[in-house]
N, C-alpha and C positions, 0 to 999 in steps of 0.2 A: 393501514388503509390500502386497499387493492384495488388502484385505479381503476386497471383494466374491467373489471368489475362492475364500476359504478358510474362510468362512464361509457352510454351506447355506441355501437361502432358505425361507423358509416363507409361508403365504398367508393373508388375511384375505381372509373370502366378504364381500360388499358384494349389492347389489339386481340390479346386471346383470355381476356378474361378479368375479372370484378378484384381489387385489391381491398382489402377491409386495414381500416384505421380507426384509431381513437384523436378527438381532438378537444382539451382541457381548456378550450376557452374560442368556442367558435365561431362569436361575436363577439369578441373583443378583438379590432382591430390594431388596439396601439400595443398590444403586447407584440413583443419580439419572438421568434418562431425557432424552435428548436424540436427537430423532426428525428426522431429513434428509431432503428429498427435492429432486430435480435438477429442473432445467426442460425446457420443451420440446424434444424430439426428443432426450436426453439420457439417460444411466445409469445405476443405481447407483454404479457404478464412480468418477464423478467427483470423488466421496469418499475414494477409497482413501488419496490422501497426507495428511487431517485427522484420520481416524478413529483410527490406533495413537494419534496422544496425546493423546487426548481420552479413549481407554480408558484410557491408562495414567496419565491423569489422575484416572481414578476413577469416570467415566460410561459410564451404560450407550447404547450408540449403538446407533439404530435405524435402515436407509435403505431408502427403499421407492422401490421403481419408481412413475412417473406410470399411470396407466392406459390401456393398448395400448403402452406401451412397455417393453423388455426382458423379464423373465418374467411379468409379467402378462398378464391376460387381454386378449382384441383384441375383447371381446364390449360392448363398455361403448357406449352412444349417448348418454351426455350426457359433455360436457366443457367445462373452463372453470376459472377460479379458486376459484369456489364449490364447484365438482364437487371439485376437488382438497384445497380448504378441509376440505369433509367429510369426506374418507376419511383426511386427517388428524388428525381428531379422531376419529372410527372407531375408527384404530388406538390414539390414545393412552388410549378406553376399554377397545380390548380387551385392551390390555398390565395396565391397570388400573393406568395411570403417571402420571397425571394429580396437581398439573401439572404438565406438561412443557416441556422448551425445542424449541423449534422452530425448526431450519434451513434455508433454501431459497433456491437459486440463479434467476434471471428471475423467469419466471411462477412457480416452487416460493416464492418470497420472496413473491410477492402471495398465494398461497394459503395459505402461514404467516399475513402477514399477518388476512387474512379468517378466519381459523380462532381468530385473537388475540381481534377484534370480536365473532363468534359465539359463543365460549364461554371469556371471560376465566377462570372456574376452573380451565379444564385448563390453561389456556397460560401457566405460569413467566414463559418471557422468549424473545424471538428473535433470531433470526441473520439479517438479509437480506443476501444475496449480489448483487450487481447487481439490484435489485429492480425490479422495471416498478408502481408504486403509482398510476397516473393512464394516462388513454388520451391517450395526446400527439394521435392523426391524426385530423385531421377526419373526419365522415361520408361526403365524395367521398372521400377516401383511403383511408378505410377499405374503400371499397367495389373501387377498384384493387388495392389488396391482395388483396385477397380473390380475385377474377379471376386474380390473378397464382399467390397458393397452386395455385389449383385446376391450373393448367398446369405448375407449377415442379414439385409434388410429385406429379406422378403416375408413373404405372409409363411406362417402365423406365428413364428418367431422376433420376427421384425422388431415390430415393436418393445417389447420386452430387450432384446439387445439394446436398443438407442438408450433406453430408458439406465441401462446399467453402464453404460458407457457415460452418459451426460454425468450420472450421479458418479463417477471413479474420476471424471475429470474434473471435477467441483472436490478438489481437495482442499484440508487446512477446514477454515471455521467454513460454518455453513448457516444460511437462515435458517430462522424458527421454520418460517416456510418451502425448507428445503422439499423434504417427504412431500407437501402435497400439489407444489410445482410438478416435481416430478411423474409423480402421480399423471397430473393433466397432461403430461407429455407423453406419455404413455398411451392415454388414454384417446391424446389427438392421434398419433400413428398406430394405433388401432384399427383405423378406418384405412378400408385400402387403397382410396383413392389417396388420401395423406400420405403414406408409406409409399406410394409409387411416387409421388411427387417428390417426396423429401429424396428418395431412390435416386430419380433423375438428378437433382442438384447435386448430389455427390458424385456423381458420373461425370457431370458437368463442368463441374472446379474446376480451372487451372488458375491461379493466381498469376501466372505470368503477364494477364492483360492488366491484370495493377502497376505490376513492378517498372514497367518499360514504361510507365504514366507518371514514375513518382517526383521525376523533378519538375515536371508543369502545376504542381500542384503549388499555388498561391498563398489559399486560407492557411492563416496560425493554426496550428495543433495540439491537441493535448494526447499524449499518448498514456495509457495505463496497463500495465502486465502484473498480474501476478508471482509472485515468486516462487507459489509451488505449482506453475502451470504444468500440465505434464504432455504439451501438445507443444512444447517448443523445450529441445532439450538444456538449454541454457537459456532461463527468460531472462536475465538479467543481459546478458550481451545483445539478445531478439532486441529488447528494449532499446538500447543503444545504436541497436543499427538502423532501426523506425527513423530513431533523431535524428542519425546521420543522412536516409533515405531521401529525405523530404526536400520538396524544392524548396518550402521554408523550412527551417528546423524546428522542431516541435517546442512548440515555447514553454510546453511546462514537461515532464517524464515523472512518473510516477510508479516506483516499484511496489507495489501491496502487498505487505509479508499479512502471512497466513492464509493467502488467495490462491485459489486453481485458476479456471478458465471463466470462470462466469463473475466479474468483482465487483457489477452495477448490485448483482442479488446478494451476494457473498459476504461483502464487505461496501454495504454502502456508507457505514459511518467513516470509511477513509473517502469512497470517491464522491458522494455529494461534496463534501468543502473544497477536494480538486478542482471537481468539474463549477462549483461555483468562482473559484478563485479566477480559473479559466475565464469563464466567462464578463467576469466584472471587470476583466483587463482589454478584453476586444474594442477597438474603434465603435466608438456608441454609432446606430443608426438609427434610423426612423420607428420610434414604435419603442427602444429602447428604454428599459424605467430610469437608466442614469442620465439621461436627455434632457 
């Protein structure tokens, strides 16, 4: 089943521009609200194999594109964690779902994150997917980075890079629906107003405005890394130091052997029963099915 797909999007207006989301049950009030969103240069879509059972778990799923990427706007000039942080809490006022749990894959897991520290009332509890919660690279590297963005991802190469990188970083097992994920991502930074946005967000990273956040953060956690991540040179210690990180400790840790970076798509038949187990343990609230 490919949510994203068969569920139309709809938009949240923000300061410079239209955020597009999907929402699995948007009259149904008493469902409990868990709000996704993907990492850089990435989909809604990459949700598709978590979301049936998580709905038919009883939650109402919400997954929003990042900004400049897939149906949102290409109009947005500020980007980052923080930036993402907000329009995630944005949404979970304008759902009027608050609080919510909150899901997110790389930088969508640091912007969960930060959005936990910012306004612990709305944020229930979270999902980090491979989460980036510290700036590993020095200031000279950061700055070679940066250099390198600006060449790697430009037009008409662009795209085609992301596209060979996302797929080298999804190591270990892959979906059926690997190739045509791929594909669509490809085919979104195609467009150059996408590629300049995704451009900018990578320019824009520091993870340091998570790290100096992580001990206000409240909500339980569930943390998940894969073990063949290839974006964190030891995931198993990254994993460990998430637990440690947190101003709660991450109630559940979850290492995914045979997983890269992407382990909602990858390997959903480990993390659906996580991320359910997770969730069946939170303090029930209003709207909850165990209430």
């Amino acid at each position: 089943m490919s949510t994203s797909r068969h569920v139309p999007h709809r938009s949240l207006q923000r300061p410079e521009g239209r955020l597009a989301y999907t929402d699995t049950s948007p009259d149904d009030a008493d469902r409990p609200v868990l709000v996704a969103v993907p990492g850089m240069g990435d989909l809604r879509s990459t949700y598709d194999d978590v979301t049936p059972a998580l709905v038919q778990a009883g939650w109402r799923v919400v997954v929003t594109d990042l900004r400049g990427h897939g149906d949102s706007d290409t109009t947005f000039t500020r980007h980052g964690d923080d930036a993402t942080g907000s329009d995630l809490l944005a949404l979970v006022e304008h759902l009027d779902a608050g609080p919510a749990v909150l899901m997110g894959n790389s930088m969508g897991a640091s912007a969960a994150a930060w959005a936990a520290a910012e306004r612990p009332d709305l944020v229930r509890g979270l999902v980090l997917l491979s989460p980036f919660l510290r700036e590993t690279a020095s200031p000279g590297k950061q700055r070679l980075l940066h250099a390198a963005y600006r060449v790697l991802f430009a037009r008409p190469w662009g795209a085609a890079v992301w596209a060979g990188y996302y797929s080298m970083i999804s190591k270990g097992r892959r979906s059926p629906r690997h190739a045509e994920h791929v594909a669509q991502v490809r085919a979104a930074m195609s467009d150059g107003a996408h590629l300049r946005s995704f451009r900018h967000l990578a320019l824009a990273l520091d993870h340091s405005v998570v790290e100096r956040r992580l001990a206000e953060i409240q909500a339980p956690a569930l943390a998940v890394v894969g073990d063949l991540d290839p974006d964190f040179s030891d995931p198993a210690a990254e994993l460990a130091w998430v637990q440690g990180a947190l101003g709660t400790p991450a109630r559940h840790a979850v290492l995914v052997p045979e997983a890269g970076h992407y382990p909602q798509h990858q390997t959903p038949d480990v993390v659906v029963p996580a991320v359910l187990e997770f969730l069946a343990e939170l303090p029930t609230a209003t709207g909850d099915p165990r209430a």
